[in-house]
C-alpha positions as CSV (number, residue, x, y, z in Angstrom):
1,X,3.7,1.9,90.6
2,X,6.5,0.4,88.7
3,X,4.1,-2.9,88.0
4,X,1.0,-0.6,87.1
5,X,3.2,0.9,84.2
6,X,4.9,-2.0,83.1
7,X,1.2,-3.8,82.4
8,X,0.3,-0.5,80.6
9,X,3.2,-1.1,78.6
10,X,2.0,-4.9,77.9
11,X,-1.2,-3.9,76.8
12,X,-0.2,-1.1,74.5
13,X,2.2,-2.9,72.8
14,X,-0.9,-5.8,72.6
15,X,-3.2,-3.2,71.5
16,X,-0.5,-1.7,68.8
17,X,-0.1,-5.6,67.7
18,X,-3.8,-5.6,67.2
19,X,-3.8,-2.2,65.2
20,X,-0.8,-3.4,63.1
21,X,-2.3,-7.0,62.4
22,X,-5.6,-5.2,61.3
23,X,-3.8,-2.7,58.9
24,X,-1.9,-5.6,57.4
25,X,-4.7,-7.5,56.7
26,X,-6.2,-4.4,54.9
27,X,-3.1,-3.8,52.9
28,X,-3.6,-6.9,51.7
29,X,-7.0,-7.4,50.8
30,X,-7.9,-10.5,48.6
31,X,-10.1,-10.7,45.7
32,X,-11.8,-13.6,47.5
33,X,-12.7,-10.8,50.2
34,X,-14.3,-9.0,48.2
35,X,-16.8,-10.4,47.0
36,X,-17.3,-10.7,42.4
37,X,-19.7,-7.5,42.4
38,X,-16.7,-5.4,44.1
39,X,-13.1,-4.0,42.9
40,X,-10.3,-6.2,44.9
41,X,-7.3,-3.9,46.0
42,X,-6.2,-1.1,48.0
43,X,-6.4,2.7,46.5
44,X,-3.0,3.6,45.2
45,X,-1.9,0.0,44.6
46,X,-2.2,0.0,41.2
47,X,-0.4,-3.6,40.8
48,X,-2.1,-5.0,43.3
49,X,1.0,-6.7,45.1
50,X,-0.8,-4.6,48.6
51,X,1.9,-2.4,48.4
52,X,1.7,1.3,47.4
53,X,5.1,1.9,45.6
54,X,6.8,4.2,43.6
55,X,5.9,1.4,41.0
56,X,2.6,2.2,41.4
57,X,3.0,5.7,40.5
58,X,5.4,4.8,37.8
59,X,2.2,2.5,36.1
60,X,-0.1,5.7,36.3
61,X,2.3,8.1,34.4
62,X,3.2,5.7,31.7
63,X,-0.8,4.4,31.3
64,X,-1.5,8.1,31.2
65,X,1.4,8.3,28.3
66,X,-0.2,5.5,26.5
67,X,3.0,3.3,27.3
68,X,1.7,0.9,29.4
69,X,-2.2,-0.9,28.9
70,X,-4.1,-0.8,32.3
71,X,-7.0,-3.3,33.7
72,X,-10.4,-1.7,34.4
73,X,-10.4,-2.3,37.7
74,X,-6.6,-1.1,38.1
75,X,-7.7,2.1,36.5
76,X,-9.5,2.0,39.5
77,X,-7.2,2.1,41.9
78,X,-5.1,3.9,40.3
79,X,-7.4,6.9,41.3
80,X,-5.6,8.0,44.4
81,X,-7.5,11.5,44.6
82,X,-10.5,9.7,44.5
83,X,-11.9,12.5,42.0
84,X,-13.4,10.3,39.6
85,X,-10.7,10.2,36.8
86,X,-7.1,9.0,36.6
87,X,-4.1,11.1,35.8
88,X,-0.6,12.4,36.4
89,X,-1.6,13.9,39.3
90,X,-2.6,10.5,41.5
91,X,0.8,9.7,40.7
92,X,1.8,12.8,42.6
93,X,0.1,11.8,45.0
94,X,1.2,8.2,45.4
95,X,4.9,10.2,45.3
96,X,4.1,12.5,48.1
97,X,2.2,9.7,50.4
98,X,5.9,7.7,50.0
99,X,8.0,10.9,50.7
100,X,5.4,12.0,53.4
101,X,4.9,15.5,52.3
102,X,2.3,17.4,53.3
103,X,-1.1,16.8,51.6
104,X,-4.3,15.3,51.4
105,X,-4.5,11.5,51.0
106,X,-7.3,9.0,50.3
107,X,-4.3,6.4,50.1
108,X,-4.5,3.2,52.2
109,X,-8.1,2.9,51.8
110,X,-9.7,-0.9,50.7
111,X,-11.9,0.0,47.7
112,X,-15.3,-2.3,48.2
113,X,-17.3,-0.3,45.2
114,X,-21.1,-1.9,44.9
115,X,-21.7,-3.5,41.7
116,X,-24.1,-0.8,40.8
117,X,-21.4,1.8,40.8
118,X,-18.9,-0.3,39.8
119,X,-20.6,-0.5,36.2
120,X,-21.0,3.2,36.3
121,X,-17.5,3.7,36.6
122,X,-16.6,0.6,33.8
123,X,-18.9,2.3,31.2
124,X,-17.4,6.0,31.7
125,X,-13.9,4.3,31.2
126,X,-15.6,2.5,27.9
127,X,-17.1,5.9,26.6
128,X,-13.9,7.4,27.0
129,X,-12.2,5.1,24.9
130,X,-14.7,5.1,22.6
131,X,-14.7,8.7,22.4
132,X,-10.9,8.1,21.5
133,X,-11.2,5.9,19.1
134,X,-14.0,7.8,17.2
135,X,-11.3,10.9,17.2
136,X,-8.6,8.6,15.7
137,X,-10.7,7.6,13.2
138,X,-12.1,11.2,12.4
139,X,-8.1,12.3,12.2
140,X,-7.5,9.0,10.1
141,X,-10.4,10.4,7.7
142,X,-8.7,13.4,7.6
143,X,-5.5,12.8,6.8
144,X,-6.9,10.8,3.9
145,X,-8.7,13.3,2.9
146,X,-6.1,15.6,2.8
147,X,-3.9,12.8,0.7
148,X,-7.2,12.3,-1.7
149,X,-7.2,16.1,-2.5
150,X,-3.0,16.7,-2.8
151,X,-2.9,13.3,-5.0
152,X,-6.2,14.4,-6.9
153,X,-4.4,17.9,-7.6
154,X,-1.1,16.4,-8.8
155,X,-3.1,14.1,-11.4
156,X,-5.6,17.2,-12.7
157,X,-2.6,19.7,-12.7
158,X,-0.4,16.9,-14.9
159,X,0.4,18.2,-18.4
160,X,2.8,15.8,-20.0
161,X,6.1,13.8,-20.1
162,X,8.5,12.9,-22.5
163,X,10.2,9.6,-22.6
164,X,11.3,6.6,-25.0
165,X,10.2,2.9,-25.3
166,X,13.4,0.0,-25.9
167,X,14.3,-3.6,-26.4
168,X,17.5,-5.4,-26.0
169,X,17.8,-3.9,-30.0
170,X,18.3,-0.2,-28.3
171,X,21.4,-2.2,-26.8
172,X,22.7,-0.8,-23.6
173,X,21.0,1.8,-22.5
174,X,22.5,4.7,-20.4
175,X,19.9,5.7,-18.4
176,X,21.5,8.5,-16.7
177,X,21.8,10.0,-19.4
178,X,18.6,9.8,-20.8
179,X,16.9,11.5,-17.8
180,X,19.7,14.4,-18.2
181,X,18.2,14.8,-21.5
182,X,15.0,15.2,-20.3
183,X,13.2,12.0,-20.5
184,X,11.4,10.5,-17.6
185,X,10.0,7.5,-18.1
186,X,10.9,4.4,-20.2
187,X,8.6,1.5,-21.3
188,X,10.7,-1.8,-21.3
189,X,9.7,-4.7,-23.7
190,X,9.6,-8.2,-21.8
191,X,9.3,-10.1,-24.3
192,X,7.1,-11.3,-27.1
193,X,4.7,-14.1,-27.9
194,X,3.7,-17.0,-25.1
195,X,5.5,-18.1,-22.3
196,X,8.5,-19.2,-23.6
197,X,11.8,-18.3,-21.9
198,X,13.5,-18.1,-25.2
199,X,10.9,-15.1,-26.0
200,X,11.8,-13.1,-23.3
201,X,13.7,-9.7,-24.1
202,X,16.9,-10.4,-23.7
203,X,17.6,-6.7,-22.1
204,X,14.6,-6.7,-20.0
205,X,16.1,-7.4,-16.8
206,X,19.3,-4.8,-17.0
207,X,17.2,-2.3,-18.4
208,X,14.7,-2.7,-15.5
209,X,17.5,-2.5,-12.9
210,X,19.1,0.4,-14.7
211,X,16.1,2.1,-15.0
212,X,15.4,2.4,-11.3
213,X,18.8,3.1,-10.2
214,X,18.8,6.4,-12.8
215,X,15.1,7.1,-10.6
216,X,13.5,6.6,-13.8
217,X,9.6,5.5,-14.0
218,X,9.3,2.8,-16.1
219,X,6.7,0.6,-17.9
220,X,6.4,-2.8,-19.6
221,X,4.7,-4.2,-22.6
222,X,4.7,-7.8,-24.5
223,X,4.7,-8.3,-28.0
224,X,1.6,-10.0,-29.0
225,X,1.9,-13.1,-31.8
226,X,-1.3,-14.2,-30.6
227,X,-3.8,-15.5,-33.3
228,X,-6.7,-16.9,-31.4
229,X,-8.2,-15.8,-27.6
230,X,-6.9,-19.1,-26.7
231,X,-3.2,-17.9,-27.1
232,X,-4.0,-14.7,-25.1
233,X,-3.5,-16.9,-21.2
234,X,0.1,-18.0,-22.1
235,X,0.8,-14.1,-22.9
236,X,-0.7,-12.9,-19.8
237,X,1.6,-15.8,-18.0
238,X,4.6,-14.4,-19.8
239,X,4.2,-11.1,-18.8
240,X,3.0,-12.3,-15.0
241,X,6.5,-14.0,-14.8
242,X,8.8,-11.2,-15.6
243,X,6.7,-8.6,-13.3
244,X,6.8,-10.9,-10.5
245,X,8.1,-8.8,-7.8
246,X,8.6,-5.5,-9.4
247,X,7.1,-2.9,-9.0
248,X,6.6,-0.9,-12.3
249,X,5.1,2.9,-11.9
250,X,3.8,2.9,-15.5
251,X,1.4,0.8,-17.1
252,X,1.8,-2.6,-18.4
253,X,1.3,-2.8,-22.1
254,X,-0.4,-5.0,-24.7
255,X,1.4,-4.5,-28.3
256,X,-0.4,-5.4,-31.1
257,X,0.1,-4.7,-34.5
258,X,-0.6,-5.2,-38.0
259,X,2.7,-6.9,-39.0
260,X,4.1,-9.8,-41.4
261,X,3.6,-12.4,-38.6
262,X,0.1,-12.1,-39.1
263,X,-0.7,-12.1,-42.4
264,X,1.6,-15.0,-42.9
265,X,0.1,-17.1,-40.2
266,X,-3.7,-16.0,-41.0
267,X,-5.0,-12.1,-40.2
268,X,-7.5,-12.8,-37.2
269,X,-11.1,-11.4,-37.4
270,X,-11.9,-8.1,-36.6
271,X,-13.6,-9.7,-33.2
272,X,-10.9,-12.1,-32.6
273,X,-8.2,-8.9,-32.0
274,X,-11.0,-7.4,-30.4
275,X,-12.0,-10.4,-28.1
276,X,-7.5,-11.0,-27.6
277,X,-7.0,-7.2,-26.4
278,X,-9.9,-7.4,-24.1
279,X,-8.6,-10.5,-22.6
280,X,-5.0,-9.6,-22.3
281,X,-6.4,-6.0,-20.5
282,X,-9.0,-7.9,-18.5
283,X,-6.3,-10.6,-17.4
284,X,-3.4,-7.6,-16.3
285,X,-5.7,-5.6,-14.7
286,X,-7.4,-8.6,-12.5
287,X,-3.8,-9.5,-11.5
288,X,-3.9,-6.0,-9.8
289,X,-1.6,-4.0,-12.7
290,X,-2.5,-0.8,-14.6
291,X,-2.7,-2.0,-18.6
292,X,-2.5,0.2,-21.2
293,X,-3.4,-1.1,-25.1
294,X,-0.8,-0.5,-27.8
295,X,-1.6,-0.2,-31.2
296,X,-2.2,2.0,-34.5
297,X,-5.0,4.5,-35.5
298,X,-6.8,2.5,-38.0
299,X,-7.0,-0.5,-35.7
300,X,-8.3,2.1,-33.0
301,X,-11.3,3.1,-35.4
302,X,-11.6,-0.6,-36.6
303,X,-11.5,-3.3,-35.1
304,X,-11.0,-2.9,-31.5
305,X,-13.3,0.1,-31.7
306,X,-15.9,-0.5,-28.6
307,X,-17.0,0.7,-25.5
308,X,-15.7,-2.4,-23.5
309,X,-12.4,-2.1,-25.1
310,X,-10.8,1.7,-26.6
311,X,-13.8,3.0,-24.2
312,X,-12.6,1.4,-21.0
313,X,-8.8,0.8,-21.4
314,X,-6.3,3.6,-21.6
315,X,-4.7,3.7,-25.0
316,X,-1.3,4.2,-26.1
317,X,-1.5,5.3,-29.3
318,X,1.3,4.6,-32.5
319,X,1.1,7.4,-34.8
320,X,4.3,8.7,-36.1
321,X,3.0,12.7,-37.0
322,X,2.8,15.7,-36.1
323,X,-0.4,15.9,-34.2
324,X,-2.9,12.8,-33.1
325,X,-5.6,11.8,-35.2
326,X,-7.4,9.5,-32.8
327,X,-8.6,12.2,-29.5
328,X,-10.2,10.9,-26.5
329,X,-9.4,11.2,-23.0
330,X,-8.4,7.3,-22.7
331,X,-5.0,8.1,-24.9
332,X,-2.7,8.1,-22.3
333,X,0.9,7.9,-24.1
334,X,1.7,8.6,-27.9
335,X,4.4,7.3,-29.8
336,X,5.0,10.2,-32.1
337,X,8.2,9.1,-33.4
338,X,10.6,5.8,-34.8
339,X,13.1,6.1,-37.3
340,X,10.8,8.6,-38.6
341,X,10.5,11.5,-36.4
342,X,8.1,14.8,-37.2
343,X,8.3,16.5,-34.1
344,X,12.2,16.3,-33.2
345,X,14.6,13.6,-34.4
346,X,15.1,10.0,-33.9
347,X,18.4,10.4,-31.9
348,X,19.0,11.7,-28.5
349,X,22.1,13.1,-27.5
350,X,24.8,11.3,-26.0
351,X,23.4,8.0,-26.9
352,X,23.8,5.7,-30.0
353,X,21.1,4.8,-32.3
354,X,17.1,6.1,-32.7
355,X,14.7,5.8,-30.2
356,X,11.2,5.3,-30.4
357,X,9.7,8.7,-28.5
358,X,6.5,9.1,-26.1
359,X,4.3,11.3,-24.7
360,X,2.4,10.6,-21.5
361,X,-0.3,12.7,-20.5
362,X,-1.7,11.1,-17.7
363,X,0.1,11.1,-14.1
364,X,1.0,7.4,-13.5
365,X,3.1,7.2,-11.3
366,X,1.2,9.0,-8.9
367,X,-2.2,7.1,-9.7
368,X,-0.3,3.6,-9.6
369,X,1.3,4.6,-6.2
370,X,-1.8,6.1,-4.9
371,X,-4.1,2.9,-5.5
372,X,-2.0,0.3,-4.7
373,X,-1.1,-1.0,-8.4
374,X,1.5,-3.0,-10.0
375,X,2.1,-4.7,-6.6
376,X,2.8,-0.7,-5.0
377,X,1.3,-1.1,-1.2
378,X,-2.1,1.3,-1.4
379,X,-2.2,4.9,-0.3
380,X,-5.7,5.4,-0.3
381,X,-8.3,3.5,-0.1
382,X,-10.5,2.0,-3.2
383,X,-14.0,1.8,-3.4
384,X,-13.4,-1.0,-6.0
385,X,-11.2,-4.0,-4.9
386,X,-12.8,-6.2,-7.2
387,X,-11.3,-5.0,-10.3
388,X,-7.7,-5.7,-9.0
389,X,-8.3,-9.3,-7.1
390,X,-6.1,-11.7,-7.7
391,X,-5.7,-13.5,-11.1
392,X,-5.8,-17.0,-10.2
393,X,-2.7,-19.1,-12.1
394,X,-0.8,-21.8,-11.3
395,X,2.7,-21.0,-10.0
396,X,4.5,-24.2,-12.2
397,X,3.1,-22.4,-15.4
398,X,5.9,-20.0,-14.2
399,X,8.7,-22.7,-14.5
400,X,8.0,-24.4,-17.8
401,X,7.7,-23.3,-21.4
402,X,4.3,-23.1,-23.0
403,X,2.5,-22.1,-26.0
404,X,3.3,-21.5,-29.5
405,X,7.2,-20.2,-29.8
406,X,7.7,-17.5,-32.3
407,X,9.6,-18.4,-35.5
408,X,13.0,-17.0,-36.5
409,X,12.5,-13.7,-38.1
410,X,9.4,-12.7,-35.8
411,X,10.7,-11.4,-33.0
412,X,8.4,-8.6,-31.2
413,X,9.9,-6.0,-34.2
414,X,7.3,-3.8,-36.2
415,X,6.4,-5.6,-39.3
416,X,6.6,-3.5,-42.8
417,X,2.9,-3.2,-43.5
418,X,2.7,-1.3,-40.1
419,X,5.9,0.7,-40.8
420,X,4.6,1.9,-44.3
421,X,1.2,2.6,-42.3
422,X,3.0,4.7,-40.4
423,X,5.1,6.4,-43.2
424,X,2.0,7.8,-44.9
C-alpha cells in the first residue's frame, strides 16, 4: 500500500512538473511563436518581459494619463478585461490578479489575434487618435479665435495716446517720470543719415533701456539725408543695426523733411522722395518691422502723394496746430507740438527742456505683439508671411561704416525752412 502511494506521489509531482513547464512556456510566449500576422505577448503583460507586474498596471494608468507613449500591440495587451478598450480599470484588474482578490480575470491568457482582427483593432486605436487630434486642433481654433476677437476688440475700441518723440538733444530723459505725467509711449531717434557709427544718436541706447524699464512702449525713427534711391539701402542698414535684437512695440519711422541739408546739397525730384520713402518703408517692413512715414502736410499732398505710398503706409504726420489738416485713416501718430505748442505747452512737468508731443491713434502695441512684428514672437496667425520675410543683407555691412557721412551742422535736427512751414 505504502509503494502504491508513493508511485502516486511520483507521478503527481511528474504530472505537476508537466503543468508547470507548460504554463511557463506560456508566460513566456515569443514573438517568433507567434507568427508576423499575430500580437506576441501574454494579456496583462503590458511590457512584455512574461511577467504580469504591478509595472504592468503602473504602464496602463500613466498611458491612460498621457504620461507614458504605448506600442499598438502593447495597447493590446494592456486590455486585461478583454472589453475591447483600454483603461484604468485593466489596471485594476492587473492589481487585483497580483493581490488575489476576488474577481473575474482574463489574465494569463497568450493573445494569438488573426491578422484580420488584428487590423480591426490597429485602425479603432488609429481613429481614436485621430479623433483626438481633430479635437485638439478644433480647441486650438478656438482659442485663436477667441484671441482674434479680444485682440480685434482692443484695436477697434482704441481711442488715443499721448506721448513725446527725443534725441540725445532731450538729454537724459526720466522716463518715470514721463509716464507719471501721462505719456505712454516714446519714439527714439537712432540716428541719422547712412550707416555710419558716428551718425548714430548718441542717446539711443540709454533711452531704449530706460524706456523699457519705466514699461514704456517705444518706437524708432532715422533721420533721412538721403538724396538719391541709391542712399536709401545704407539707411535701411543703419536702422537694421541698432534694432538688432530689440524688440520695439511702435513703429519704426522714416523722417524726412524739407530742411537746409537739402536744398544745399540739391532738392530731389518730387519722384525721387517719392521712390526713397517707398524704399525705406518697403525695406523695414520686408525685414519683418511695422514702418511708419514721417513727414509734413505739404509733402503729404505733394510729392509722396500716391496710392503705393501715403495709401499703403501709415503716416505720422508733422503739423504743429490745433487740429489736422491732412485726414485719412493711414495717420497713425501726429506731432501737434515743438517749441511751438497749440494744444498744451512745450514743457512737461518735472522734466527740463520742450518736448516734441504725439498723438497715436492706432493700437500698436497690441497689433505689433499680436502679428509677430519688430522681432515680437507671433500671436496669431497671418495670412500674409510674405510681406514680413526676411530682408536679405549681409551681416559685415553691420560692422563697417558706409555711405555718405553727414557734414557738421546737419545732424538729424529740423532745418528752418521746415520750422517756418510749421510756424505758419
Amino acid at each position: 500500500m505504502k509503494r502504491l502511494l508513493s508511485i502516486t506521489m511520483i507521478i503527481c509531482v511528474l504530472m505537476t512538473a508537466t503543468i508547470s513547464a507548460y504554463a511557463a512556456q506560456t508566460s513566456t510566449h515569443d514573438i517568433a511563436e507567434t507568427g508576423a500576422d499575430e500580437i506576441p505577448g501574454l494579456l496583462g503583460d503590458v511590457d512584455n518581459d512574461g511577467l504580469i507586474s504591478i509595472y504592468d498596471a503602473t504602464c496602463i494608468q500613466r498611458w491612460v494619463s498621457e504620461l507614458k507613449i504605448l506600442s499598438s500591440d502593447a495597447i493590446a495587451r494592456a486590455n486585461a478585461d478583454m472589453d475591447s478598450e483600454t483603461t484604468v480599470n485593466d489596471a485594476t484588474h492587473i492589481q487585483r490578479y497580483l493581490g488575489k482578490i476576488k474577481g473575474v480575470y482574463f489574465l494569463n491568457r497568450t493573445i494569438t489575434k488573426a491578422k484580420a482582427d488584428k487590423e480591426a483593432y490597429l485602425a479603432s486605436i488609429e481613429e481614436a487618435k485621430r479623433l483626438k487630434a481633430e479635437q485638439e486642433e478644433q480647441a486650438k481654433l478656438q482659442a485663436e479665435y477667441k484671441l482674434r476677437n479680444e485682440i480685434a476688440a482692443k484695436i477697434n475700441n482704441f481711442t488715443h495716446t499721448k506721448g513725446v518723440d527725443i534725441s540725445e538733444f532731450n538729454g537724459n530723459v526720466d522716463m518715470q517720470k514721463l509716464k507719471e505725467e501721462g505719456y505712454t509711449f516714446v519714439m527714439i531717434r537712432m540716428g541719422f543719415g547712412a550707416n555710419q557709427y558716428s551718425q548714430d544718436d548718441s542717446m539711443f541706447e540709454k533711452n531704449v533701456k530706460n524706456a523699457e524699464a519705466a514699461g514704456l512702449d517705444w518706437g524708432a525713427y532715422l533721420y533721412s539725408y538721403a538724396l538719391k534711391v541709391s542712399d536709401i539701402q545704407s539707411e535701411i542698414n543703419h536702422t537694421l543695426r541698432l534694432l538688432k535684437g530689440k524688440k520695439p512695440t511702435m513703429p519704426i519711422a522714416f523722417d524726412i523733411e524739407d530742411d537746409d541739408y537739402k536744398y544745399s546739397y540739391g532738392m530731389p525730384s518730387d519722384k525721387t522722395l517719392h521712390d526713397m520713402c517707398l524704399t525705406y518703408l518697403r525695406g523695414i517692413r520686408k525685414a519683418g518691422y511695422y514702418p511708419i512715414l514721417y513727414t509734413g502736410c505739404s509733402w503729404l499732398k505733394g510729392a509722396l502723394n500716391s496710392k503705393e505710398l501715403t495709401g499703403t503706409f501709415d503716416i505720422w504726420l508733422a503739423q504743429w496746430y490745433t487740429m489736422m489738416d491732412y485726414k485719412t485713416d493711414k495717420v497713425g501718430m501726429w506731432q501737434y507740438g515743438g517749441e511751438t505748442n497749440y494744444i498744451d505747452s512745450p514743457y512737461i512737468k518735472g522734466l527740463n527742456g520742450m518736448f516734441d508731443k504725439d498723438y497715436c491713434f492706432k493700437n500698436y502695441p497690441v497689433i505689433i505683439t499680436a502679428y509677430g512684428l519688430n522681432n515680437h514672437p507671433a500671436l496669431i496667425t497671418r495670412a500674409n508671411t510674405a510681406a514680413t520675410s526676411a530682408l536679405p543683407y549681409d551681416e559685415e555691412d553691420f560692422m563697417k561704416e558706409d555711405g555718405k557721412k553727414v557734414p557738421e551742422g546737419y545732424n538729424g535736427v529740423m532745418g528752418e525752412s521746415m520750422k517756418r512751414q510749421l510756424d505758419q
